[in-house]
C-alpha positions in Angstrom: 34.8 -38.5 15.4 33.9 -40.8 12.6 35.9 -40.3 9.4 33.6 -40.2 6.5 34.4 -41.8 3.0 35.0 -38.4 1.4 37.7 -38.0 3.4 39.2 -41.0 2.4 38.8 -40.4 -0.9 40.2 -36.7 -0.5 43.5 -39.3 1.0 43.6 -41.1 -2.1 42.2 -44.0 -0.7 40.0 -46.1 -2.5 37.6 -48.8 -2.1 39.2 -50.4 -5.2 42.5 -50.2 -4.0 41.7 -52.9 -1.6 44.2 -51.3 0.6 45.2 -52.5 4.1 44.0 -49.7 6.5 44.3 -51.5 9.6 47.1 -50.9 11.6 49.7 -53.6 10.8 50.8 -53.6 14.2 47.4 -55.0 15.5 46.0 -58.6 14.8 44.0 -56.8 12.3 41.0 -58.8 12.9 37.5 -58.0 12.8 35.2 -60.7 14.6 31.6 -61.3 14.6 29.1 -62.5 17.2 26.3 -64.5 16.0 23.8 -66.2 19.0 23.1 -70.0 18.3 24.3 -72.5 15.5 20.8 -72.2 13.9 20.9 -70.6 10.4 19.2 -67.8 11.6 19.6 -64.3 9.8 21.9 -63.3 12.5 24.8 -65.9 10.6 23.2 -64.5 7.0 24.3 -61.3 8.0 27.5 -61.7 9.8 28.3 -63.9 6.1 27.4 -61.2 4.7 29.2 -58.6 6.4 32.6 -60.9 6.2 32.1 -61.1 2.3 31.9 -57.1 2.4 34.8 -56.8 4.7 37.0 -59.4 2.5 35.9 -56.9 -0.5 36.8 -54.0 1.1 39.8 -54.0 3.2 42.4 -56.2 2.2 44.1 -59.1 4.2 41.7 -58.7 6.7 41.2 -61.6 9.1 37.7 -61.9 9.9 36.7 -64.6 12.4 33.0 -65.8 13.3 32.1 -66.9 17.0 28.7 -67.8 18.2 29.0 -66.7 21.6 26.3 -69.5 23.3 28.3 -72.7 21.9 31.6 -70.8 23.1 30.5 -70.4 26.6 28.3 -74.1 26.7 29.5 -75.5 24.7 27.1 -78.7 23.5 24.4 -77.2 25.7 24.0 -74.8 23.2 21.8 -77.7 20.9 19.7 -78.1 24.0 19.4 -74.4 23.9 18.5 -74.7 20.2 16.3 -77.0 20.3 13.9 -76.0 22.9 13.9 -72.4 21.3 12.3 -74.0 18.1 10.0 -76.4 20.0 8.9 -73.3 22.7 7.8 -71.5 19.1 6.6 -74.6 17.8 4.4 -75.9 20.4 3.3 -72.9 22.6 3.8 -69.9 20.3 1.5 -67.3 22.0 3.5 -68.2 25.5 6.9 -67.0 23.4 4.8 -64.1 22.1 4.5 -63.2 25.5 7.2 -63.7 26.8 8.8 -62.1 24.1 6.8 -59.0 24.4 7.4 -58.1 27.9 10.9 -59.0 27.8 12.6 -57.5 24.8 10.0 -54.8 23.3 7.7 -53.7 25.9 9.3 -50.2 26.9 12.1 -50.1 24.8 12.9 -47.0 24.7 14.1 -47.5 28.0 17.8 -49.4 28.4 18.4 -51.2 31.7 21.5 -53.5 32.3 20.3 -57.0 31.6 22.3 -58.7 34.8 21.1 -62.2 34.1 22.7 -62.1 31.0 26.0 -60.8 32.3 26.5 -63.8 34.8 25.9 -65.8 32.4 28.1 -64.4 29.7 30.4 -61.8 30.8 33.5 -64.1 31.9 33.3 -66.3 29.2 32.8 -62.3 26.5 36.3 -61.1 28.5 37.7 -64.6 27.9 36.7 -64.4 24.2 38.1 -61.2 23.9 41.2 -62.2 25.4 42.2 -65.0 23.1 41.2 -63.0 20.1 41.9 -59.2 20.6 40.0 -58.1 18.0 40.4 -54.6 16.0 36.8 -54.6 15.5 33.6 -56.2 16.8 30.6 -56.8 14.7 27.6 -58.0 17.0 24.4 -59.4 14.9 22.4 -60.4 17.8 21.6 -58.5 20.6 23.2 -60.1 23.7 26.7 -59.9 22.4 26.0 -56.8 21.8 24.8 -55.7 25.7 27.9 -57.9 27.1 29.9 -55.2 24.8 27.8 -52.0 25.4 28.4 -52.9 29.7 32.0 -53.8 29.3 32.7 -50.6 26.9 31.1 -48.5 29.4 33.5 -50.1 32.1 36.8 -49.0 29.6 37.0 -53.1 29.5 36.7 -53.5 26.0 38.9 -51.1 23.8 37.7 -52.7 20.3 35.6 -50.5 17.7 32.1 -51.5 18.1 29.2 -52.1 15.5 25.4 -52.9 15.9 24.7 -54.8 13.0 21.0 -55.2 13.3 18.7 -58.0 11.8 15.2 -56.9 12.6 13.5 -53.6 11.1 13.3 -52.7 15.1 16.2 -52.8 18.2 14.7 -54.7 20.8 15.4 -53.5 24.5 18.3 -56.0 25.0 20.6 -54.6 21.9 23.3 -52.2 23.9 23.7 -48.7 22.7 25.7 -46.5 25.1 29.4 -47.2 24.0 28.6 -48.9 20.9 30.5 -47.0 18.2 28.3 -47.4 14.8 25.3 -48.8 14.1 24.1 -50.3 10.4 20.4 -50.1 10.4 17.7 -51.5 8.2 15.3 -48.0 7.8 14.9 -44.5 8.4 12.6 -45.7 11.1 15.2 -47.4 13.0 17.5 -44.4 12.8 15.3 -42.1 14.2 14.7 -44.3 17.1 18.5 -44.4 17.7 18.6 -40.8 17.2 16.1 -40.2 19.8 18.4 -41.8 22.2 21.0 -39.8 22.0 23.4 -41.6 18.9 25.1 -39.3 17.0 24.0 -39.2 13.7 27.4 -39.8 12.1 27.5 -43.1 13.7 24.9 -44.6 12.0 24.1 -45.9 8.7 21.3 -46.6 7.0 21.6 -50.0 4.8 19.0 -52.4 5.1 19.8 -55.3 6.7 23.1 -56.7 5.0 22.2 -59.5 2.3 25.3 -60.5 0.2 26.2 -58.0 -2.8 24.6 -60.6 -5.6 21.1 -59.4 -4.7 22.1 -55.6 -5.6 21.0 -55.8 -9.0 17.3 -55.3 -9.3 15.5 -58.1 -11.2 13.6 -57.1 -14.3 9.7 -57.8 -14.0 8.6 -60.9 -15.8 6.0 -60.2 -18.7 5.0 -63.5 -18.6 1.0 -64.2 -18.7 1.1 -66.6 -16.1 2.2 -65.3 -12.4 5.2 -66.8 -10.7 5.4 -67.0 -6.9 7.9 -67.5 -4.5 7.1 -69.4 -1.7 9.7 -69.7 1.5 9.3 -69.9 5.5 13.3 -69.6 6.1 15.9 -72.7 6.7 13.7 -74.8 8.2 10.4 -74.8 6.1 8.5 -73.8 8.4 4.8 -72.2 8.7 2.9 -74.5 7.0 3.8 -73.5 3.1 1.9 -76.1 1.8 -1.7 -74.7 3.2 -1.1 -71.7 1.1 -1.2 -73.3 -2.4 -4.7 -74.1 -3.2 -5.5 -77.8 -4.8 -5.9 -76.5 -7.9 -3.7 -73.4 -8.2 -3.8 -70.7 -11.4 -0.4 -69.8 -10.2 2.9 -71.3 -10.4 4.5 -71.9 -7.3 8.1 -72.5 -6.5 8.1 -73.1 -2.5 11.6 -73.4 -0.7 11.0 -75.7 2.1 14.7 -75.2 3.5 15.7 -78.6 5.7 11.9 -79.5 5.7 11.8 -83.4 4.2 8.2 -84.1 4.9 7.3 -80.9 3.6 9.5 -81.3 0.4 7.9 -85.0 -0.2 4.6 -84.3 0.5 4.4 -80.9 -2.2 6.9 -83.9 -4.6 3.9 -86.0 -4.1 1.5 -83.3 -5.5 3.3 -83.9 -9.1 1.4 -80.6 -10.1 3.1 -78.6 -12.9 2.3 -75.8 -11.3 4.4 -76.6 -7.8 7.7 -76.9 -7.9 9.2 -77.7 -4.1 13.0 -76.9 -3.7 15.4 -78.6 -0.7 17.3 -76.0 1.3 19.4 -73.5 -1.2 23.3 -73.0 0.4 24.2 -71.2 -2.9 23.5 -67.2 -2.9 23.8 -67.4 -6.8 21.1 -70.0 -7.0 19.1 -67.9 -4.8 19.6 -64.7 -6.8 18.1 -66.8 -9.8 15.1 -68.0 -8.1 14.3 -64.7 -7.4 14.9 -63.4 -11.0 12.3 -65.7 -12.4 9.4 -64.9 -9.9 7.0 -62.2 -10.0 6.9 -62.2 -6.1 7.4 -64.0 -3.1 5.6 -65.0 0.2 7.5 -65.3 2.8 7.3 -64.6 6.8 8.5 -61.6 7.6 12.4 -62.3 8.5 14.7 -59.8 8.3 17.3 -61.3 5.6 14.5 -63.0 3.0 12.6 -59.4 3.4 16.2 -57.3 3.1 17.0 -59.8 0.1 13.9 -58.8 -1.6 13.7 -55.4 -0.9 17.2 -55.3 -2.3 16.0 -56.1 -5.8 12.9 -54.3 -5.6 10.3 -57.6 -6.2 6.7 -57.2 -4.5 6.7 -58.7 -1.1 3.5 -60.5 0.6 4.0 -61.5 4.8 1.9 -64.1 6.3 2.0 -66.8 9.4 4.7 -64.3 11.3 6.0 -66.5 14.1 5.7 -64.7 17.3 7.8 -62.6 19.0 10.2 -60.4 16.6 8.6 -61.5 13.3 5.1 -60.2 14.2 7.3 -56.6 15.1 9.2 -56.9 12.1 5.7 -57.3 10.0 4.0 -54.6 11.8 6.7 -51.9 11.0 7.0 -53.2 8.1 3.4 -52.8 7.0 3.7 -48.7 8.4 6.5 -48.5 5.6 4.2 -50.1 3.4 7.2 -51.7 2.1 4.9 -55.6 2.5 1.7 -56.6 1.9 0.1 -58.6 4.6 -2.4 -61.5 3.5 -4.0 -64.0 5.6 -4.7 -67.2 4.8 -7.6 -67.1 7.2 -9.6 -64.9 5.2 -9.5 -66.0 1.8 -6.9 -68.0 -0.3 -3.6 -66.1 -0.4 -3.9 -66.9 -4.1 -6.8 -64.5 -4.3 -4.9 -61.8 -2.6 -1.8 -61.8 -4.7 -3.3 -61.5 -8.3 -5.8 -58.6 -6.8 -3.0 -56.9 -6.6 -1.2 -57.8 -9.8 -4.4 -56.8 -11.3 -4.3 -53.6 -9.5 -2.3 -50.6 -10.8 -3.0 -48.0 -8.7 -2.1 -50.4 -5.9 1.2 -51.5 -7.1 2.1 -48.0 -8.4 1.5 -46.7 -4.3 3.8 -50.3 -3.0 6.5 -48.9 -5.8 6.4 -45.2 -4.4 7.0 -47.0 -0.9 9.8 -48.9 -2.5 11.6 -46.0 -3.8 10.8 -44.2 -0.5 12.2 -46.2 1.5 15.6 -46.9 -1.0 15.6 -42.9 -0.4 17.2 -43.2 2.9 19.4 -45.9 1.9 23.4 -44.6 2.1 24.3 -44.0 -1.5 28.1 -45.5 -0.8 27.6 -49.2 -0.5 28.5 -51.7 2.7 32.1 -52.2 1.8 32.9 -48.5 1.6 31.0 -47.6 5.1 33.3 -51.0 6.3 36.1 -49.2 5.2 34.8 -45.5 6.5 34.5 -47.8 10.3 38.0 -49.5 9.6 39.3 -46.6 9.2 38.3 -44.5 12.0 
């Protein structure tokens, strides 16, 4: 039974106590399971859940592992790099493949046993040499390696589903998984309608680092201010959605993308203002504060990030596979609005909606719905509630 925050309070036991509530007897560490070195929002979010954890429970050692380049080793840039070429060069093939692999039927959970011969030794092996208290897994093979092995009564650390995507793909492991932090009401109803107890999940969004809590205050500027990113590596083609002779300001992250940052550098437009890849969440947090919006594919962390602090959303050029998912249920929240450069220019789109108020007063009603289901006790206190239990 899951021990609920009340409770702890009703102990004395507060979140700003910073007390240690792990047994002292125990490592007392908590590791998480990222897949691939790429800065993917499955290392935001494990980031993210290790600052909460430092916050919350005090003197707790929290280790990251990314499970490929601990079993491969080196073969896990090979790995890397033919992901992002597969997308890159033959994205409806990945679509596909995608598709039929990790959503099609996935409401039904089978044992993925290609995964497990691959995996399983070198998962036991980690667990071995690390003995964690607690097991955070933001990806979803780590997280079917633990679901099998807790099952077998092999694996004796509490378990958490941390997911990244507003959807669980039919690879994520839920039998024997202990809590799950989802992204949306949607999500927990799908979890419910397995079987999970309710009390074992928690509705959070996806977990962005506490700086983005505070909701920006809307600009009253006259002129509109865009955001402009396609994730870490710059990708899908930024530049084609500024027009040559924009009537908005753009600021467009282009992450580790040189040739996109020189070629918008070369533009020398006042109204374009490229950006190299941002490490600092601080400096992030300010970008965001000056904008008015922000286009961005629909990726779980830059979506969560924004959702976080309430500032109108617009999805286009989804890359295939879990980003056209995450757009579609997404767009049935009405939490995004979806433009397509193929159309008409994007710029078009986005003031037709800034100059539409009954439009933005039904995205806002969304918002607020959807911050409805959100768990009023924030990330650190549920940490503790699962430290706890």
């Amino acid at each position: 039974m899951a021990i609920r925050i009340d409770s702890l309070v009703n102990q004395g036991i507060h979140l700003n106590d910073r007390v240690n509530i792990l047994d002292t007897k125990s490592k007392s560490q908590a590791l998480l399971l990222p897949f691939m070195q790429i800065p993917t929002g499955h290392h935001h979010v494990a980031d993210a859940v290790i600052e909460e954890l430092e916050r919350a429970v005090k003197s707790i050692n929290c280790e990251k592992v990314d499970i490929l380049s601990y079993s491969f080793g080196k073969v896990e840039r090979l790995v890397s790099a033919t992901y992002l070429n597969w997308i890159k060069m033959v994205p409806k093939a990945y679509d596909v493949v995608y598709n039929r692999l990790a959503v099609k039927n996935h409401t039904k959970r089978s044992r993925q046993r290609v995964y497990e011969a691959m995996f399983i030794a070198f998962f036991k092996k980690l667990m071995k040499e690390t003995e964690p208290r607690i097991l955070f897994c933001t990806h979803c093979l780590p997280s079917n390696i633990a679901s099998v092995l807790k099952q077998k009564g092999k694996l004796h650390a509490v378990t958490v589903n941390v997911y990244t995507d507003f959807f669980i793909n039919r690879v994520w492991g839920i039998s024997g998984i202990d809590y799950h932090i989802v992204p949306s009401i949607t999500v927990k109803k799908f979890l419910l309608d397995l079987g999970v107890d309710e009390e074992r999940i928690f509705v959070t969004g996806i977990p962005v680092h506490p700086v983005f809590r505070i909701p920006y205050q809307k600009k009253s500027n006259q002129k509109l201010h865009v955001l402009i990113t396609g994730g870490s590596l710059g990708i899908a083609s930024m530049d084609k959605l500024i027009p040559s002779h924009p009537e908005i300001k753009y600021t467009v992250l282009c992450g580790h993308n040189e040739k996109l940052y020189q070629d918008l550098s070369e533009w020398n437009h006042p109204y374009v203002q490229p950006i190299r890849y941002v490490d600092s969440k601080a400096r992030m947090n300010e970008l965001y504060n000056q904008v008015d919006a922000v286009i961005t594919k629909p990726g779980g962390v830059t979506i969560s990030e924004c959702l976080m602090k309430r500032i109108p959303i617009f999805t286009c050029n989804a890359l295939p596979g879990q980003e056209k998912v995450n757009e579609m249920e997404l767009a049935q929240l009405g939490i995004v609005n979806q433009v397509n450069p193929f159309e008409r220019s994007i710029e078009s789109q986005v003031k037709e909606f800034f100059q539409d108020n009954e439009r933005q007063l039904m995205y806002e009603e969304n918002l607020n719905l959807y911050h409805e289901y959100v768990e009023r006790n924030s990330l650190s206190e549920i940490l503790l509630t699962i430290c706890k239990a």
